[in-house]
C-alpha positions as CSV (number, residue, x, y, z in Angstrom):
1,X,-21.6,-54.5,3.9
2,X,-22.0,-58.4,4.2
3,X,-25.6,-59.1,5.7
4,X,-25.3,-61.1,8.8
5,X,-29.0,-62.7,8.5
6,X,-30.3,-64.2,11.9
7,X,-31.5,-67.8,11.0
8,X,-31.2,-70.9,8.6
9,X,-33.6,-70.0,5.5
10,X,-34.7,-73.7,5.4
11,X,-34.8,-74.8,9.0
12,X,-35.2,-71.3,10.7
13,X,-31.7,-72.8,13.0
14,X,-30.7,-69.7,14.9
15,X,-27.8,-68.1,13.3
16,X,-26.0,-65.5,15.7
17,X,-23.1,-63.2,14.3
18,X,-20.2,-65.3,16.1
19,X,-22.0,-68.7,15.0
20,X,-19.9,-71.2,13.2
21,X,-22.3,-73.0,11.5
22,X,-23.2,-70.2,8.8
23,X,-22.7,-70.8,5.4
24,X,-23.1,-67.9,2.8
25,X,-23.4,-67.8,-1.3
26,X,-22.1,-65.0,-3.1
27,X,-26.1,-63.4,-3.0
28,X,-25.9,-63.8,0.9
29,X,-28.5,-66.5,1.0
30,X,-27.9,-67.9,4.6
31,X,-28.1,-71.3,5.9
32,X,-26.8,-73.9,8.5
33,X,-24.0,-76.3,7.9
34,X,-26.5,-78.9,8.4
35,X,-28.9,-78.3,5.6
36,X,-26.1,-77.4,3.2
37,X,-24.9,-80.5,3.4
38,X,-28.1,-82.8,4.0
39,X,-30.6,-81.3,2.2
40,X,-28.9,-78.7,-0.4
41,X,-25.6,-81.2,-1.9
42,X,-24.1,-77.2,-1.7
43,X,-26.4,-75.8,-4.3
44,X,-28.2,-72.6,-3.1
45,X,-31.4,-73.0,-4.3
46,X,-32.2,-69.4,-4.9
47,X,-28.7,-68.8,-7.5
48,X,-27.2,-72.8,-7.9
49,X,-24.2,-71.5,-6.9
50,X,-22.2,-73.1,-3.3
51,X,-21.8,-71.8,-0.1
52,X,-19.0,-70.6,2.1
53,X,-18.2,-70.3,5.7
54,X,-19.9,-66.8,6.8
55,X,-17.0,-64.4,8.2
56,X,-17.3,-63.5,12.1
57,X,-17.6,-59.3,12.3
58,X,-15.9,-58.5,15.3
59,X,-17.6,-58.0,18.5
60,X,-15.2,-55.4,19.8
61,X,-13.6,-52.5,18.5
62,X,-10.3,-53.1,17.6
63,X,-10.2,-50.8,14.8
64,X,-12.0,-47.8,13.0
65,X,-15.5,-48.9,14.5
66,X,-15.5,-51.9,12.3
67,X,-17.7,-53.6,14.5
68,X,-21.3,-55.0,15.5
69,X,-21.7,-52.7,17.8
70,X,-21.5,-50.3,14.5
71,X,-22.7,-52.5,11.8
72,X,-25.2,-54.9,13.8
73,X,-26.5,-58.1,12.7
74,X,-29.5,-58.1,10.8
75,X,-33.1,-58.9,12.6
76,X,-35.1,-59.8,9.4
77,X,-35.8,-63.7,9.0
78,X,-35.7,-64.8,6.3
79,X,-37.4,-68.6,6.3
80,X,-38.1,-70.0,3.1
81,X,-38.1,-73.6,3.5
82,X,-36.9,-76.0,0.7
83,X,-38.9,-78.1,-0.9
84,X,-36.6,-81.3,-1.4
85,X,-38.2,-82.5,-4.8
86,X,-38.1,-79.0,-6.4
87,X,-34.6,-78.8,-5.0
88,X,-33.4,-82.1,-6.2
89,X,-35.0,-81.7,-9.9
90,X,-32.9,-77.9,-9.8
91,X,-29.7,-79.4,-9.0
92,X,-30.0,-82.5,-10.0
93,X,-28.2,-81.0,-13.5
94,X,-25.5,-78.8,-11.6
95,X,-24.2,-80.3,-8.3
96,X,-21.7,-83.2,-10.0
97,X,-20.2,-79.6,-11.2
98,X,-18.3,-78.0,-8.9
99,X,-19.2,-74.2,-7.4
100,X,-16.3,-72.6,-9.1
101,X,-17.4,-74.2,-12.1
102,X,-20.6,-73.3,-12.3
């Protein structure tokens, strides 16, 4: 079950299940649209790989209780800001590469 985490892990930017801002690596490592691109160049700096748009779960119903109301969103922060130097001298060798490539 995908991990819908509540915040940005850099900024601590509110992150609700329907927001459209959430970006997602393949380890779940959650963070806005805005950091991904300004401060990250798309490399999660916990794995190197990119991000993705997070998927909405549905709010309602509609079918075999595949639904928050079900499978909530999680509660736990998780804010681990980035240091930009540590983050640039990490990816510094990787972004130019593209995430499928990497």
């Amino acid at each position: 079950m995908l991990e819908l985490r509540p915040t940005c892990e850099h900024c601590n930017k509110p992150l609700p299940p329907e927001s459209l801002e959430a970006r997602i690596c393949s380890y779940e490592c959650t963070f806005c649209v805005a950091c991904v691109e300004s401060v990250l160049g798309n490399v999660c700096p916990n794995c190197g790989g990119g991000f993705a748009s997070r998927p909405i779960r549905p709010s309602t119903n509609w079918k075999g209780d595949n639904f928050l109301g079900k499978d909530p969103a999680s509660t736990t922060v998780k804010h681990r800001p980035v240091d930009p130097a540590a983050h640039e001298r990490f990816s510094g060798k990787i972004k130019t590469i593209s995430p499928e490539k990497r």
